[in-house]
MDAnalysis code that builds the backbone (N, CA, C; Angstrom):
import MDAnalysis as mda
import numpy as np

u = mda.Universe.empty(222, n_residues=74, atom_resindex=np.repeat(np.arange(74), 3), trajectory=True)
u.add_TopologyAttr("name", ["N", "CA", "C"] * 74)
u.add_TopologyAttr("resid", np.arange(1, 75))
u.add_TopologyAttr("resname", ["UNK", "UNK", "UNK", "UNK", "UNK", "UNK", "UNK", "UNK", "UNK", "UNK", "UNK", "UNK", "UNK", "UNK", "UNK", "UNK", "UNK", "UNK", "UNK", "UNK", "UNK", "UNK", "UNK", "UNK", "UNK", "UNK", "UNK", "UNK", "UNK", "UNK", "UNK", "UNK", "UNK", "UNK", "UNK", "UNK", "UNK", "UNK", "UNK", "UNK", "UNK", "UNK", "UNK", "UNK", "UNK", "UNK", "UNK", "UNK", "UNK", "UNK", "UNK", "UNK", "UNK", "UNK", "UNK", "UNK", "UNK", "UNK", "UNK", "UNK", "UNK", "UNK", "UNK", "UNK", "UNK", "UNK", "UNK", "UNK", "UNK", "UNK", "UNK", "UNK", "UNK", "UNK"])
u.atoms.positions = np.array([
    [-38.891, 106.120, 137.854],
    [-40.215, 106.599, 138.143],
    [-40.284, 108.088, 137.830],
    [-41.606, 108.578, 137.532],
    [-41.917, 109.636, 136.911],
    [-41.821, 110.925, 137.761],
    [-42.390, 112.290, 137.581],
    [-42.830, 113.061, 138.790],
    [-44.070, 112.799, 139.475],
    [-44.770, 111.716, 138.775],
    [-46.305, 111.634, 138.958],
    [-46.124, 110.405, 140.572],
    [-44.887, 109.351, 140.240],
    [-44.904, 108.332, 140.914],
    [-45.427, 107.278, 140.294],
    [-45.500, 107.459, 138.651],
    [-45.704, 106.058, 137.894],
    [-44.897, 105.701, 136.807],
    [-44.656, 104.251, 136.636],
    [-43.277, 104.402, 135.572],
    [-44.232, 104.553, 134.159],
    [-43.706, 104.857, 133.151],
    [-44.250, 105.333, 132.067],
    [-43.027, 104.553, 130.836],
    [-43.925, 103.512, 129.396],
    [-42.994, 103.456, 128.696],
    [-42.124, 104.612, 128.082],
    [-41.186, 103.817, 126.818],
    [-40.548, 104.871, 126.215],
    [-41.039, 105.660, 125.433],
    [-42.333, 105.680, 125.128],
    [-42.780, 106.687, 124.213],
    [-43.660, 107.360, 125.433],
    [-43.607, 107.297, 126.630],
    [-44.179, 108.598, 127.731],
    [-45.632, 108.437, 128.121],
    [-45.943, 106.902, 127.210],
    [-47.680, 106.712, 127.531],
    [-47.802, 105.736, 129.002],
    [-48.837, 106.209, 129.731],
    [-48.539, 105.130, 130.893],
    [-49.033, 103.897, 130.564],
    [-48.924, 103.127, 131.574],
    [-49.090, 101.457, 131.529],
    [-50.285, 101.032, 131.678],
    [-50.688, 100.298, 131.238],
    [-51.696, 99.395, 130.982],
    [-52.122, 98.083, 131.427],
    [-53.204, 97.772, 132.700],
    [-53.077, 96.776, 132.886],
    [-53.440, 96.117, 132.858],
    [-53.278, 94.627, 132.959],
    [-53.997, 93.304, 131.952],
    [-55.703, 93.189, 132.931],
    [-56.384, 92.838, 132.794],
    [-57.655, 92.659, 133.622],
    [-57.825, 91.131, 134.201],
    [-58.281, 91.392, 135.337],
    [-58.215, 90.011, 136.634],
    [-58.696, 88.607, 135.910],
    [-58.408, 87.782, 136.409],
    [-58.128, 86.598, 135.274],
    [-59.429, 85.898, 136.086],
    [-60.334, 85.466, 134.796],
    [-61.598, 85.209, 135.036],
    [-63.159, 85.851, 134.792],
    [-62.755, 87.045, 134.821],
    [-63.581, 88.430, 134.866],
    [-64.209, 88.617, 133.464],
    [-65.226, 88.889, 133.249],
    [-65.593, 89.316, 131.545],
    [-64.711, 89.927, 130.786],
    [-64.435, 90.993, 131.275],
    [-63.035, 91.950, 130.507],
    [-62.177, 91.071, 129.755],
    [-61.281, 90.411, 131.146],
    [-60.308, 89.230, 130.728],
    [-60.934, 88.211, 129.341],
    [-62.037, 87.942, 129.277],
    [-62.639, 87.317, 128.167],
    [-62.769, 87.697, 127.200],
    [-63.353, 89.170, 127.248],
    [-63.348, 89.994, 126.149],
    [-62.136, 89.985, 125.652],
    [-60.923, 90.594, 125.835],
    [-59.905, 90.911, 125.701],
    [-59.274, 89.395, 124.656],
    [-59.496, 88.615, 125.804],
    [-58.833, 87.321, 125.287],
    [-59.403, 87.220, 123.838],
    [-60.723, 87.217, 123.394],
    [-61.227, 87.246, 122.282],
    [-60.768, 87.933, 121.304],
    [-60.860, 88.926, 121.594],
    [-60.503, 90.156, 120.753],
    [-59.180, 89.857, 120.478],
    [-58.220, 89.260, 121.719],
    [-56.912, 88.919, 120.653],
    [-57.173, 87.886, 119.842],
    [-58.115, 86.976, 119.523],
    [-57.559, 86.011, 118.919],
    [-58.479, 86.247, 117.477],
    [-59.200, 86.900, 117.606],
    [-59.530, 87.299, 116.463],
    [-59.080, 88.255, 115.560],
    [-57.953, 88.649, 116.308],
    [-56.763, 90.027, 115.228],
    [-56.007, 88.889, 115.102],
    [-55.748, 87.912, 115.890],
    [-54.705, 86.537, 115.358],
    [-55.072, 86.127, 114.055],
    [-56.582, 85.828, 114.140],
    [-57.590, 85.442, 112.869],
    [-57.326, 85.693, 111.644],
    [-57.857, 87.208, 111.996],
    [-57.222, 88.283, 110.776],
    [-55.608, 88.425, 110.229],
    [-54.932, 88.624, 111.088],
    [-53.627, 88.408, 110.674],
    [-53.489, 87.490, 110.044],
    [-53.650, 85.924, 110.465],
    [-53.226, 84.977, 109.744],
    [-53.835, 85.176, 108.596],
    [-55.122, 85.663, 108.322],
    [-55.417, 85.813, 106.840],
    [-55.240, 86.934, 105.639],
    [-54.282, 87.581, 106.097],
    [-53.560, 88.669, 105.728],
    [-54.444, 90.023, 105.704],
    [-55.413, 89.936, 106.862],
    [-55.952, 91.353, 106.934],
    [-55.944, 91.789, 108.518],
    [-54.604, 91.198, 108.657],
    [-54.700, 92.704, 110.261],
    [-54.781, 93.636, 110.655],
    [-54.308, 94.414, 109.842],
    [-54.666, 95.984, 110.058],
    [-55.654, 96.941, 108.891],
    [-56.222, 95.987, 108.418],
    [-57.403, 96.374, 107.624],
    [-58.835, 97.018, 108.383],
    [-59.350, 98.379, 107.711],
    [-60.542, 98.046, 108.555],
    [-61.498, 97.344, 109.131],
    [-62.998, 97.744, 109.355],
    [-63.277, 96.589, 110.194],
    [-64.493, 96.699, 108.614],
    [-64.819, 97.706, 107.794],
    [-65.866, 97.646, 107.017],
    [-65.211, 96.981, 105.879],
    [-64.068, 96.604, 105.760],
    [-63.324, 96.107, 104.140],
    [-63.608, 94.270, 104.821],
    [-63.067, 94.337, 106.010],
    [-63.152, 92.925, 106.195],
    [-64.991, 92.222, 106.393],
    [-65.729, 93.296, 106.779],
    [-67.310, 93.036, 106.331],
    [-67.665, 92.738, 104.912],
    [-67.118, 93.522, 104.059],
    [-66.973, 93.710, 102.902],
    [-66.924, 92.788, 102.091],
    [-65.443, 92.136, 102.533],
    [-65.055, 90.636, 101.834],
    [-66.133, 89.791, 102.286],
    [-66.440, 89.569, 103.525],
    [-67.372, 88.214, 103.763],
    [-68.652, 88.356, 103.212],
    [-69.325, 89.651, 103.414],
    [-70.547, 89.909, 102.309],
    [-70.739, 88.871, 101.201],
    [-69.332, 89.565, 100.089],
    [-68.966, 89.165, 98.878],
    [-68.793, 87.883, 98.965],
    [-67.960, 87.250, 99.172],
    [-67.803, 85.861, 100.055],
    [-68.924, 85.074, 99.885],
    [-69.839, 85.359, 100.978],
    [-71.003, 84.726, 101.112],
    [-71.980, 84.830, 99.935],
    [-71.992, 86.404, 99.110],
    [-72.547, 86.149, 98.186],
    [-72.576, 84.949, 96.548],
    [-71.106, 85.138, 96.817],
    [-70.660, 83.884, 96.001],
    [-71.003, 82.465, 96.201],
    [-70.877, 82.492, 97.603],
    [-71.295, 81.111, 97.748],
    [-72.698, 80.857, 97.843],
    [-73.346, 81.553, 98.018],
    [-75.509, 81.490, 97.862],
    [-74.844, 81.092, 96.296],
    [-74.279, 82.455, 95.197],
    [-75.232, 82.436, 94.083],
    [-74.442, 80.571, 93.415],
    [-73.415, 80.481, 94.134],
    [-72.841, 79.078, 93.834],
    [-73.592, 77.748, 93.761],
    [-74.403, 77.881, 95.624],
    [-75.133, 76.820, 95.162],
    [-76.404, 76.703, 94.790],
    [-77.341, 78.256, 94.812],
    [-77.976, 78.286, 93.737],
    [-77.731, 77.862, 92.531],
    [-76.707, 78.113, 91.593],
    [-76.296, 77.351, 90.434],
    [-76.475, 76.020, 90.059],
    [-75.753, 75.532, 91.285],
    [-76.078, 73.987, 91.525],
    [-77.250, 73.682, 91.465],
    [-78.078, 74.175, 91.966],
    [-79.318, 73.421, 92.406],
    [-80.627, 73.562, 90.821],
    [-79.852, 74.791, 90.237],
    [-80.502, 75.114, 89.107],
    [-80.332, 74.276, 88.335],
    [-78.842, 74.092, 88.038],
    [-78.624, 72.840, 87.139],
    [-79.087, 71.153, 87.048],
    [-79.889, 71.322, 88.396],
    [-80.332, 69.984, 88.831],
    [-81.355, 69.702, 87.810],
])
């Protein structure tokens, strides 16, 4: 324990604690991890948050002008 009277990790930042189980926070939180899970699994975890807007924009734009295409060709 510290001089303060709190233990502190090894890099000297104090602790952090999880939020009461049930509570919005706790939900939030829970979300928010599983959507950096999201991202990770799709190889953009530590990407910003405007590159990963970015892609789905593009993304989505492809897929309008896609099935526009389709429907042209009809």
């Amino acid at each position: 324990m510290g001089s303060r009277g709190e233990k502190r990790t090894r890099k000297g930042k104090t602790r952090t604690h999880l939020p009461k189980v049930g509570t919005r926070e706790e939900a939030r939180a829970e979300q928010h991890r599983e959507r950096e899970a999201i991202a990770d699994t799709m190889g953009m975890g530590r990407t910003p948050a405007w590159v990963r807007w970015t892609a789905l924009f593009v993304g989505a734009v492809i897929l309008i002008g896609g099935v526009a295409t389709l429907i042209a060709l009809d």
